[in-house]
Each structure stands twice: as structure tokens, then as C-alpha cells.
N, C-alpha and C positions, 0 to 999 in steps of 0.2 A: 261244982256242977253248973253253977252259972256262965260259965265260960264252955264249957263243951254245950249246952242248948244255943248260945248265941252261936258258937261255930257250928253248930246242927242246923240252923235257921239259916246261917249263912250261905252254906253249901245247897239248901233247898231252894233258895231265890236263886242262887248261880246256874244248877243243873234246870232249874224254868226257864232264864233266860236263855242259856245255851242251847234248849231245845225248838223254844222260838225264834231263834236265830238259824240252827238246823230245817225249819220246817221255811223260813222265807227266803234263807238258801236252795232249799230244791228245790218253790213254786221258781224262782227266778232265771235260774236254768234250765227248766224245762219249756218255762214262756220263753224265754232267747230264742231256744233248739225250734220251737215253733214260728216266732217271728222269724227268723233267719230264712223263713222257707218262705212266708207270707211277703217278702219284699220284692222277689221274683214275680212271686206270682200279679201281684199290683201292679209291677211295671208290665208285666204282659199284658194284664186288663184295661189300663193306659195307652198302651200303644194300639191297640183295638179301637178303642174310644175314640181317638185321634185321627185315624186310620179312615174311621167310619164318616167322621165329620170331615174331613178333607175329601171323601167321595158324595157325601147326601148336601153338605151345606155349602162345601167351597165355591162350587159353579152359579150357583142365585149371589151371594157373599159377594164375588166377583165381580158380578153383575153390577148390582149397588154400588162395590166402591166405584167402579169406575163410573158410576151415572151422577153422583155425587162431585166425581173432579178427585176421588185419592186414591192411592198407590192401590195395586188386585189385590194384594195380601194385608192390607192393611185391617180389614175387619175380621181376620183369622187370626184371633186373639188366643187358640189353643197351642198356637206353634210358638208363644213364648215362653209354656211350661214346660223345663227342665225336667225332664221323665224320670231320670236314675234320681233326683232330689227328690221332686214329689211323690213319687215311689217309698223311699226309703224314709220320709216324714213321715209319710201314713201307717208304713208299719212301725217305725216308734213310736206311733200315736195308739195304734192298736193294743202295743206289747203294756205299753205302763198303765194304760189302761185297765187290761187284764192283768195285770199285776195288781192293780189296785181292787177289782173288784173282785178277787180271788183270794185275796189278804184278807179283808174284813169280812171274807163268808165264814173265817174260824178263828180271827185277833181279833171283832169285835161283838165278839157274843159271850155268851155265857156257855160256862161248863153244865151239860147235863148229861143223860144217862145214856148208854148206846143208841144209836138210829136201829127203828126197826118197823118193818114192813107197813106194819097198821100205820103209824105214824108219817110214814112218805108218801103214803096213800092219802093220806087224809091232807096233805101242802101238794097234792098233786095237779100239775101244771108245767107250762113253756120252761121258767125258771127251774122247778124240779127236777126235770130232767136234763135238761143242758148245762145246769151248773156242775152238779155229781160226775157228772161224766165227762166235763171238761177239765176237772179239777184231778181226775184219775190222771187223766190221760196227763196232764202237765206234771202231777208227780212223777209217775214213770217214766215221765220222760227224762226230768230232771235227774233221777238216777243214774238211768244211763248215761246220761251227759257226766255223770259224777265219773262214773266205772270207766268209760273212752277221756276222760282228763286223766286219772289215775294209770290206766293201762301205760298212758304215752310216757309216764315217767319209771316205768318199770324196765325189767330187760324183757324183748322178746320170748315167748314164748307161751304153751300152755299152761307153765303154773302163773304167770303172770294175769292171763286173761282170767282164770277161777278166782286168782285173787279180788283184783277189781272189776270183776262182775258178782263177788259177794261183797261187798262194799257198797257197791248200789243197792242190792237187795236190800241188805243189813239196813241203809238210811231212810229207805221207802218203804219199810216197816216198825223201824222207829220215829220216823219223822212225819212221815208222807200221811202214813193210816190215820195216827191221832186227830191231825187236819184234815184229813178225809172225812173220818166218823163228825170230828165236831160241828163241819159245815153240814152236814146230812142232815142232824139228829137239829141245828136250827133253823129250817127253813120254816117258813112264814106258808099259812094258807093264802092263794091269791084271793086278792077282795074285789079283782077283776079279771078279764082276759090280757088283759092286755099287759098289765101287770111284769114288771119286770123287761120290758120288750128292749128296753137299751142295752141292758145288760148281754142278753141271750146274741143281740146281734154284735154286742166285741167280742162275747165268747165263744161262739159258733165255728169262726176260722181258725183261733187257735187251738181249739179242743178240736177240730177236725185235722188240721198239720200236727199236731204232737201224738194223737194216734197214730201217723199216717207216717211219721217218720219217728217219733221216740220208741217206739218198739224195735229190739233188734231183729225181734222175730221175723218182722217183712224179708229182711235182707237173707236170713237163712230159707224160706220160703222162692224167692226169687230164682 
């Protein structure tokens, strides 16, 4: 008997971790699926930025160097950043970010009882609802990103698409919900307004790209 409880105990710590490895698998790819999207977008808001300061500050800028005795361009210090680098920094800065603060809203708390309405109501705030709903949206996306990896290794066709597209379902309802409910069900009353305000602004972009493209539904709508 002593040997099948330790094999019993064995199997219990293994199917834990494997499901916490499941569950930091899908936030991972679902933040990718979103950063992937936010890199673009940064170097557009870059080139903007650039754009604007070569029409509003170049011409006084100008001025100066040359009243000074150095080169016109010399005091247009934005034309040395490398747009597609600083672009894509930012959004790896964004993504591990939100990977990080999206990990310890359900690996570094405690197990309790379902989330439920009275109780979100009552942590109700900036954080409340930007977390929940970033944290959806980056599951589902992750699945999908699971089900379009899968697809590509199958044969063409409709039973291939049913298959992995219930494969994502399947892992964003074994994987995705549990870290869903468990981050819900610990959020913290704010003991201010402002309260969490770092967080909401890394989570904000990617809980808006991973709605915005992890859904396959867009595409069928379109």
C-alpha cells in the first residue's frame, strides 16, 4: 500500500505541474499573438513622433546649431534612434512584462473558492477590470495560437480545422479558466485610486491586441 500512495502522491504533484506549465504555456502565446501586433504599431507611433519633431522643433534646432558654429543636424538627436530596434525593444519590454504581471495574478496567490459577483464588486476598480479582461482575452488568444500551430502540422482540410480548433477550446478550458477564476476570485480591494495604475497601463495594449486579433471570430465577421 505504501507504494501505490507514494505513486498516488507522485502522479498528483506531476498532473499540478503539468497543468501549470499548460496554463504559462497559453498566457505566453497569447501575449506573443498580441505583442506581435504591438511592434508595428510602436514603430508607427515612432515615426509620428519623429515626424512631428522634425516639422515643430527642427527649424529653431537649426537655428541654434548654426548660431552656436555646429553642423544643422547636429542637435537632432531623435534621427539617431533606429526605429524598427526601438520599436521592437518596446514591445519586448511590454510582452515580458505582461507576462510577468499576468503570471503572479494566478502562480502567486492562493487557492480559494470561485469568484463571484459580490466579491468583484467589492475589489472593484482600474485593476478589476483591466486585469480580468486582459487576462481573457490573452487566454484565448493563446489557444488559438495553439489550434493555427496544430492546424499547420495537419493535412488540409475540414476535419483538420475541427480538430485543432477543439484543441484550443479543450486547453482554454482546462488550462485558461482555472487561471482565469483563480486571478478573479484574488484581486485585492484598491486602498487607493490610483492603485495598481503601472500595471493597467502594460496591460491595457495587450489586452486590447489580443481581443482585437486572438479571436478568430474578427476574421469570419470581416
Amino acid at each position: 500500500m505504501g507504494a501505490v500512495v507514494l505513486a498516488d502522491r507522485a502522479a498528483g504533484r506531476l498532473a499540478h505541474h503539468l497543468g501549470t506549465l499548460g496554463q504559462l504555456a497559453l498566457l505566453v502565446l497569447g501575449v506573443h499573438l498580441a505583442a506581435d501586433r504591438l511592434d508595428d504599431r510602436v514603430h508607427a507611433v515612432l515615426s509620428v513622433a519623429v515626424h512631428a519633431a522634425d516639422t515643430w522643433l527642427g527649424p529653431p534646432l537649426w537655428a541654434v546649431a548654426e548660431t552656436i558654429g555646429l553642423e544643422g543636424d547636429a542637435l537632432h538627436l531623435w534621427t539617431l534612434m533606429p526605429l524598427p530596434i526601438a520599436s521592437a525593444a518596446l514591445a519586448l519590454t511590454v510582452e515580458l512584462s505582461a507576462v510577468a504581471v499576468l503570471a503572479a495574478s494566478f502562480l502567486l496567490t492562493e487557492r480559494r473558492a470561485r469568484p463571484t459577483w459580490q466579491r468583484w464588486r467589492a475589489c472593484l476598480g482600474l485593476e478589476a477590470i483591466v486585469l480580468p479582461l486582459t487576462l481573457a482575452g490573452v487566454l484565448v488568444a493563446g489557444g488559438w495560437s495553439l489550434a493555427m500551430g496544430l492546424e499547420d502540422l495537419l493535412p488540409n482540410g475540414l476535419p483538420s480545422q475541427l480538430a485543432a480548433t477543439s484543441v484550443g477550446i479543450a486547453a482554454v478550458l482546462r488550462y485558461g479558466l482555472p487561471a482565469w477564476k483563480r486571478a478573479v476570485v484574488n484581486l485585492d480591494p484598491p486602498d487607493r485610486p490610483t492603485r495598481g495604475l503601472a500595471r493597467v497601463a502594460i496591460l491595457v495594449p495587450i489586452g486590447l491586441l489580443a481581443w482585437m486579433h486572438g479571436l478568430p471570430v474578427w476574421g469570419w465577421l470581416a
